[in-house]
C-alpha positions as MATLAB code, in Angstrom:
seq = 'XXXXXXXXXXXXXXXXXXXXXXXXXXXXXXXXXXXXXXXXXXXXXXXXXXXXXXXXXXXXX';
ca = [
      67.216  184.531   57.923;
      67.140  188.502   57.408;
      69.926  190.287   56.034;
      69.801  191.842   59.738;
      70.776  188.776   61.352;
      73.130  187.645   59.100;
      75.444  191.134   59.308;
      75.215  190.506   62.950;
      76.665  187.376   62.632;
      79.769  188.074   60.768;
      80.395  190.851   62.974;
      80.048  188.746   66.238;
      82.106  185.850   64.116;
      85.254  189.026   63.454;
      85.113  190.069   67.345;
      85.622  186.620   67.916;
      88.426  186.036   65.389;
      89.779  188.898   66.304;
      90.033  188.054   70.346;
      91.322  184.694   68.971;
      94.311  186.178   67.461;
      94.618  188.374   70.655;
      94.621  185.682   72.916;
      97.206  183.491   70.534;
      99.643  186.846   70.690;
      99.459  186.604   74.750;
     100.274  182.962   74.946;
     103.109  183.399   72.251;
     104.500  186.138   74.856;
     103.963  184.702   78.260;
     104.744  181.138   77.306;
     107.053  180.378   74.625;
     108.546  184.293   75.388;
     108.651  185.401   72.098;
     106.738  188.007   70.012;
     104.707  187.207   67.273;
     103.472  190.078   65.583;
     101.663  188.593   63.018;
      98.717  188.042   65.497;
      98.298  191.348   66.788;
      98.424  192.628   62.524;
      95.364  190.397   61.901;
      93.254  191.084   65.044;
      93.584  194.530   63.992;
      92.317  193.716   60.203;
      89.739  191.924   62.027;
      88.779  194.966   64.006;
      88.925  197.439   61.403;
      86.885  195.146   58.568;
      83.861  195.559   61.697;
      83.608  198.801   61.202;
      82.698  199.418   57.168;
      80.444  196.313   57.668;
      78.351  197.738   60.574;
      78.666  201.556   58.478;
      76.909  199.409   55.385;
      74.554  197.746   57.213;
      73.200  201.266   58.892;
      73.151  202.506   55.415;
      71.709  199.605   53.491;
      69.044  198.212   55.993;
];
């Protein structure tokens, strides 16, 4: 497997994770009605850690 491939892969595996959390923060709000924060912090880390691995991979491949 190429390096390539495998930086695509962890990206595609943080968009995920990162919808994940996302989805878990909507379901804490409409259903149980309460606000869990927490969620919404890590889909955000999840975002941001995208963008210095894509940036490397540009600049290393």
């Amino acid at each position: 497997m190429s390096l390539y491939l495998l930086v695509l892969l962890v990206i595609f595996a943080l968009f995920g994770c990162a919808s994940t959390y996302l989805v878990k923060f909507i379901y804490c709000y409409w259903v149980k009605k309460q606000i869990e924060i927490r969620y919404v912090w890590w889909a955000c880390l999840c975002a941001l850690l995208i963008i210095p691995i894509s940036l490397l991979s540009q600049w290393l491949l």
